[in-house]
C-alpha positions in Angstrom: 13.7 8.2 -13.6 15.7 8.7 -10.5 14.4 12.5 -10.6 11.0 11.3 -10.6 9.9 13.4 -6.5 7.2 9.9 -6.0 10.5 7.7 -5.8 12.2 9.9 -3.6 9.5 9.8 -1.1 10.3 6.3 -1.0 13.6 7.3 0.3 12.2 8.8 2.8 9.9 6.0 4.2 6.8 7.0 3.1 5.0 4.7 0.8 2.7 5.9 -2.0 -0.5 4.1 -3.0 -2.8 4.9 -5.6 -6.8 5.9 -4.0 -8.1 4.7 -7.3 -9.2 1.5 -9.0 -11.0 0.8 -12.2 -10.9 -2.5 -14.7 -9.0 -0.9 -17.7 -6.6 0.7 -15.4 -5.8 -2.7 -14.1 -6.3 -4.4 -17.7 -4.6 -1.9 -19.9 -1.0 -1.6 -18.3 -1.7 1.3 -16.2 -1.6 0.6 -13.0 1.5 -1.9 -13.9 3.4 1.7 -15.2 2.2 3.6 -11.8 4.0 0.4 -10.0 7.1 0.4 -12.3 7.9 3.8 -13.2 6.4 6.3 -10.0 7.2 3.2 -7.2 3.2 3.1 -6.2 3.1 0.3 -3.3 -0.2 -0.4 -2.9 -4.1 0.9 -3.8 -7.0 1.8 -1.3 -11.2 1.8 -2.9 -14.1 2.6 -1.2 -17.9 2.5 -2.7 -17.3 6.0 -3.9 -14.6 4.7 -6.1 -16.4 2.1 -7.1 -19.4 4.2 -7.9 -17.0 6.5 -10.2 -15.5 3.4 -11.7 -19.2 1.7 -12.5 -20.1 4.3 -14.4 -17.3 5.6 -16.3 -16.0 2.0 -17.2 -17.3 -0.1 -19.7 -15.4 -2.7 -18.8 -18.3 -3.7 -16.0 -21.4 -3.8 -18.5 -20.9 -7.5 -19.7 -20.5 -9.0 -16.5 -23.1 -6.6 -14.5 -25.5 -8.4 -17.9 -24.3 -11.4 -16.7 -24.9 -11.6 -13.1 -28.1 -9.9 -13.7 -29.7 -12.2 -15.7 -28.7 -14.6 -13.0 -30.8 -13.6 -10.7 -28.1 -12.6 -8.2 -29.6 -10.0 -5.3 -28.1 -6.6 -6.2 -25.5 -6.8 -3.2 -24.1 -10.2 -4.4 -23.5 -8.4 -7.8 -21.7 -5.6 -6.6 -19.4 -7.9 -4.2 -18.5 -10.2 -7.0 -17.6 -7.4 -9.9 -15.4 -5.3 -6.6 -13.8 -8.7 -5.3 -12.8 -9.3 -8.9 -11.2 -5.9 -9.3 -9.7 -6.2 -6.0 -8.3 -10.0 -6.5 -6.6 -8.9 -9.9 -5.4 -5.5 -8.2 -3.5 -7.8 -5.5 -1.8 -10.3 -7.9 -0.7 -7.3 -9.7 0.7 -5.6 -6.1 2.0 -9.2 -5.0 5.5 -9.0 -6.4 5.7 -5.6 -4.5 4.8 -7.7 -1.1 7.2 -10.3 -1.6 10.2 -7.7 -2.7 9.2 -5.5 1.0 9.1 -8.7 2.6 5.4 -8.1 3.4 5.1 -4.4 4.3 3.8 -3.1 1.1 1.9 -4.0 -1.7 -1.5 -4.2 -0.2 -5.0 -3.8 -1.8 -7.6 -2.2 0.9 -11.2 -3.3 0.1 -14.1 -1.9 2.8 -16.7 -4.1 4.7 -20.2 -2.2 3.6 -20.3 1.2 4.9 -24.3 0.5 6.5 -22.6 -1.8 8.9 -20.3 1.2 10.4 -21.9 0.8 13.5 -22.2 -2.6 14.1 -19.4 -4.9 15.6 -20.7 -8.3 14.8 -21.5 -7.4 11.4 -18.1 -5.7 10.6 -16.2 -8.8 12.1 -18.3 -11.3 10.3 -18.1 -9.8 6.4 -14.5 -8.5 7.3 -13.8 -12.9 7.4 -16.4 -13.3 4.2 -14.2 -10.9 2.4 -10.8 -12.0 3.5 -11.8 -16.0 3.2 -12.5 -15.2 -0.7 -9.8 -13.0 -1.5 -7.2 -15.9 0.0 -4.5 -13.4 -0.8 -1.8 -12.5 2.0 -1.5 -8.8 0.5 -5.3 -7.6 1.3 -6.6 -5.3 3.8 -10.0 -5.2 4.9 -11.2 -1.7 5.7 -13.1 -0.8 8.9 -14.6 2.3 9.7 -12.6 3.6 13.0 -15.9 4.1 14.9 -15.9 3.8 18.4 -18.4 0.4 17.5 -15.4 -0.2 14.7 -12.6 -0.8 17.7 -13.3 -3.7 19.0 -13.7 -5.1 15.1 -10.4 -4.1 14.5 -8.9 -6.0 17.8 -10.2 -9.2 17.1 -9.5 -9.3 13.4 -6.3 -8.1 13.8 -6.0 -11.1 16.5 -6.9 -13.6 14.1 -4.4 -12.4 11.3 -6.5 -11.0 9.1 -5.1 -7.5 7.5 -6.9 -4.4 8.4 -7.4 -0.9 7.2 -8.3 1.6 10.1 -10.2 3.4 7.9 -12.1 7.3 8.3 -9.4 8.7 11.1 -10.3 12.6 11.6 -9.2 13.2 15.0 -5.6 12.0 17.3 -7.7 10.7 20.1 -9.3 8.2 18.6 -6.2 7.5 16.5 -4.8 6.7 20.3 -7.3 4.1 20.6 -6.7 2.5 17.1 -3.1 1.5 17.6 -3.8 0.4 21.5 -6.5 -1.9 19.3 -2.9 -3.1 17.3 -1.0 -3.3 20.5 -3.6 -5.6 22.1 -4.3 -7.9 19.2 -0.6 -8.2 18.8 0.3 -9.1 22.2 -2.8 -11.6 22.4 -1.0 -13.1 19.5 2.5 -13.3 20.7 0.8 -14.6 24.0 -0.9 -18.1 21.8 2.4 -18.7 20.4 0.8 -17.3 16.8 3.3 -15.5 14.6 3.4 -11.6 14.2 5.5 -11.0 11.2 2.7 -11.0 8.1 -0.1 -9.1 10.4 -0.7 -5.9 8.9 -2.3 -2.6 9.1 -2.7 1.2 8.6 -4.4 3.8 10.8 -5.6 6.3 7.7 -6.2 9.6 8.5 -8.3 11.7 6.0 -7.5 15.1 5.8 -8.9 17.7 3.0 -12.5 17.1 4.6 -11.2 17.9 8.0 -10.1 21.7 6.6 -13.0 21.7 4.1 -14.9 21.5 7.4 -13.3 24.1 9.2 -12.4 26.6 6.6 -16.1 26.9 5.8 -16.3 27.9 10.1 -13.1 30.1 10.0 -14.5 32.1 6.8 -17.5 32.6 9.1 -16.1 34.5 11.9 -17.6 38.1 12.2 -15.9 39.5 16.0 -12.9 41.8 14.3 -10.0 40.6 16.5 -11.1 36.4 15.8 -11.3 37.1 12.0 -7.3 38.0 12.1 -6.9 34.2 14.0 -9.6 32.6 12.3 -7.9 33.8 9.0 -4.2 32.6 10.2 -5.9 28.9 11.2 -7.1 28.1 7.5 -5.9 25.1 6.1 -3.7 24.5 9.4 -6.0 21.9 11.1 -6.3 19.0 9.6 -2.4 19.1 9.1 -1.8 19.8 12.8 -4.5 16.9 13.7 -2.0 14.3 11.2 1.2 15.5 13.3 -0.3 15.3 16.6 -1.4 11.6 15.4 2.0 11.0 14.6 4.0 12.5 17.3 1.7 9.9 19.4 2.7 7.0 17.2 6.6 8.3 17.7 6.3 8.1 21.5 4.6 4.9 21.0 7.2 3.3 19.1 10.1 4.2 21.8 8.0 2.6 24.2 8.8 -0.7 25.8 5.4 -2.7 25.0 6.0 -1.6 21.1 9.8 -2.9 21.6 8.5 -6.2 23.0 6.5 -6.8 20.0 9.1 -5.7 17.4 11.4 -8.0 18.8 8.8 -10.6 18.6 8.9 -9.4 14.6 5.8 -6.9 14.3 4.9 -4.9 11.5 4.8 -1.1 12.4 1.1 0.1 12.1 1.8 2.9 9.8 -0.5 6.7 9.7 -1.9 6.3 6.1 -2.9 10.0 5.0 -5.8 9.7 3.1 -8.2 12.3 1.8 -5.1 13.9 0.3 -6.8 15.6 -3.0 -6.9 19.1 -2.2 -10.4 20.6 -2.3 -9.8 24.4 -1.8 -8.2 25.8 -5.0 -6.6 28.3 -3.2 -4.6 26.0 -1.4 -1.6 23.8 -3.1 -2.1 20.6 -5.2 0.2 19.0 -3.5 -0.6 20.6 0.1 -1.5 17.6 1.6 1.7 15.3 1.0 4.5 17.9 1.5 3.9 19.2 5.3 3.3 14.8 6.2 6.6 13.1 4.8 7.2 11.1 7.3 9.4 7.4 8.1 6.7 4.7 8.3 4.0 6.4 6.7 1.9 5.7 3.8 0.1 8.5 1.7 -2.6 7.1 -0.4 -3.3 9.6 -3.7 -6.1 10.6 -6.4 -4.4 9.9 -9.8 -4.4 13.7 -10.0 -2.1 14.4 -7.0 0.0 11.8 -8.3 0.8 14.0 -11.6 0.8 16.7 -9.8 3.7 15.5 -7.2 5.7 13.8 -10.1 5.5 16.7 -11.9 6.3 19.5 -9.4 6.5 17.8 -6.1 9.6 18.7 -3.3 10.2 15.7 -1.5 12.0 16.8 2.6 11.3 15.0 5.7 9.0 18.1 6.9 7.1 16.2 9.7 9.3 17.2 12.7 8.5 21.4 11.1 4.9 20.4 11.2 4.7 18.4 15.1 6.3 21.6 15.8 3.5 24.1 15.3 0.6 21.4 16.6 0.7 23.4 20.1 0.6 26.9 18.7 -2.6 25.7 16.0 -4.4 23.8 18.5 -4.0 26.9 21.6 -5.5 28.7 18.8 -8.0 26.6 17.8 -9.4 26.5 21.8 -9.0 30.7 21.9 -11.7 30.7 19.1 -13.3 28.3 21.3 -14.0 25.5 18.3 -14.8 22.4 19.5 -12.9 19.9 17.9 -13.9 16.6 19.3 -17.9 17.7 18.5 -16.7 18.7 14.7 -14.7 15.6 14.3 -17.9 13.5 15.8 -20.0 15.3 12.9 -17.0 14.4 10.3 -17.0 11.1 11.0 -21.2 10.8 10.6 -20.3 12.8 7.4 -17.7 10.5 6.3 -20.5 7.3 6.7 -22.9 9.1 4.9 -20.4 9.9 2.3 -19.7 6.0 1.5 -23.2 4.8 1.8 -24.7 7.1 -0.4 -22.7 6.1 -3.4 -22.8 2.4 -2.0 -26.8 2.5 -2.4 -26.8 4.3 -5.8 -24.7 1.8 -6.9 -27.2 -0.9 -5.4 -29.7 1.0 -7.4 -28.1 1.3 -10.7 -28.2 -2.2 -10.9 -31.6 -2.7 -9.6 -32.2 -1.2 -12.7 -30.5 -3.7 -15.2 -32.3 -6.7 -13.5 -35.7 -5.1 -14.8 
């Protein structure tokens, strides 16, 4: 076992979670083995996920009969079978919580993706969610939307877990963990405790060079195809390490110190989005070039083979901060404008979860007639 490359990530302090969740795999041992033998920490879903699982899980139909016939509106039904899943995911990740003395072993479950853009909303089902689940060891994930910000802040501020969630670009990633900062120090200024606070800033990735590529492949002028060519696949790796090189200058900072010493959780990078799409590209491209201390990388069941199986664990973060400046001088001699394609990847990324979220919705419209 000890040459299994997922447990010597953990070595390296980065936790592994699994970006999956489905009833049999939490009913039929699975997901105990992923804890157990590969050291998985902790799971992230989304209405994608869910979507997948609904349909390709039998497990559901009895229940989804069940709620149906009980005249439940199609939203209540979809919130009960995913806060089930979620509840029994979390009891299963508690003895992980309790062993890391609270910084792993969480279960991320997402306020509805149609209320991305609305504060009030998000901070209001964020409580609904986190009142029912009554379990130390959830997260509640909020988009990290510039209406998403001040969500996080005053969750965070009242204790309650939360998942940054839909990260594409550093900047805003500067304004996510100042959201921590101040929640934390409003805290440590009421005389509340900071120790069992928790949250990840998650940073999706593939969809950021999926993006990109598509732009770079595009390039006609002779001299910019040689550059475009040498920035495939670069970006959204360059964009993670920049993030982190911030969260590293962060954490040697006095305010951070202050809270520590008060006993604050770090606010770890979570890289998310880590399936690689391109298949001329690496399977495990996304979690070698981002091994990092205090990170978590969340992973398709698929990458998760594919790491165990021919994965080469090195702390390789400090190689990758190094070649941000060179990517991103690049990046502004092409003259791509980041912030405007990260603005469209974020829409994207909304539109991505409520699509599924609705068909889902619809599906079981159609059992209640």
């Amino acid at each position: 076992m000890s040459d299994n490359p997922l447990l010597k990530l953990k070595n390296l302090g980065q936790s592994l979670w699994l970006d999956s969740i489905d009833r049999t795999l939490l009913t039929d041992g699975s997901l105990a083995k992923l804890i157990e033998q590969d050291g998985i920490a902790g799971l992230t879903s989304n209405p994608a996920i869910f979507q997948k699982a609904f349909a390709n899980d039998d497990a559901y139909q009895a229940d989804i009969s069940k709620l149906s016939e009980s005249r439940a509106s199609v939203e209540k039904i979809y919130t009960e079978l995913v806060l089930e899943d979620i509840a029994n995911a979390a009891d299963l990740f508690l003895p992980v919580y309790q062993q890391t003395d609270g910084k792993d072993g969480y279960v991320s479950i997402e306020v509805s993706p149609l209320l991305a853009r609305d504060t009030v909303a998000s901070i209001q089902e964020a409580r609904d969610l986190w009142a029912r689940l009554n379990r130390p060891n959830i997260m509640i994930k909020i988009p990290g939307t510039a209406e998403g910000l001040s969500a996080i802040r005053t969750l965070l501020a009242e204790g309650i877990n939360v998942n940054v969630t839909l990260l594409f670009y550093a900047s805003r990633y500067v304004e996510v963990l100042e959201m921590y900062l101040q929640a934390l120090e409003q805290r440590l200024e009421q005389g509340l405790p900071l120790d069992r606070v928790a949250s990840v800033a998650s940073f999706f990735l593939s969809r950021i060079d999926v993006k990109l590529d598509d732009i770079l492949d595009n390039q006609t002028v002779d001299k910019q195809q040689e550059l475009a060519k040498s920035l495939r696949g670069e970006i959204a790796i360059a964009s993670a390490a920049s993030a982190y090189a911030h969260f590293l200058s962060v954490s040697e900072g006095p305010r951070w110190q202050k809270l520590l010493a008060a006993g604050a959780q770090t606010q770890r990078l979570l890289w998310a989005s880590t399936g690689t799409k391109d298949p001329a590209y690496s399977d495990v491209k996304y979690v070698e070039a981002l091994i990092a201390p205090d990170t978590v990388n969340t992973l398709p069941q698929k990458t998760i083979d594919a790491y165990r199986d021919h994965g080469e664990p090195a702390l390789r973060i400090s190689e990758s901060i190094a070649k941000v400046d060179n990517i991103l001088s690049k990046v502004s001699e092409l003259r791509l404008d980041l912030p405007a394609l990260t603005d469209e990847l974020e829409e994207e990324g909304i539109a991505k979860f409520i699509k599924p979220y609705e068909s889902i919705l619809n599906d079981l419209k159609q059992h209640q007639h």
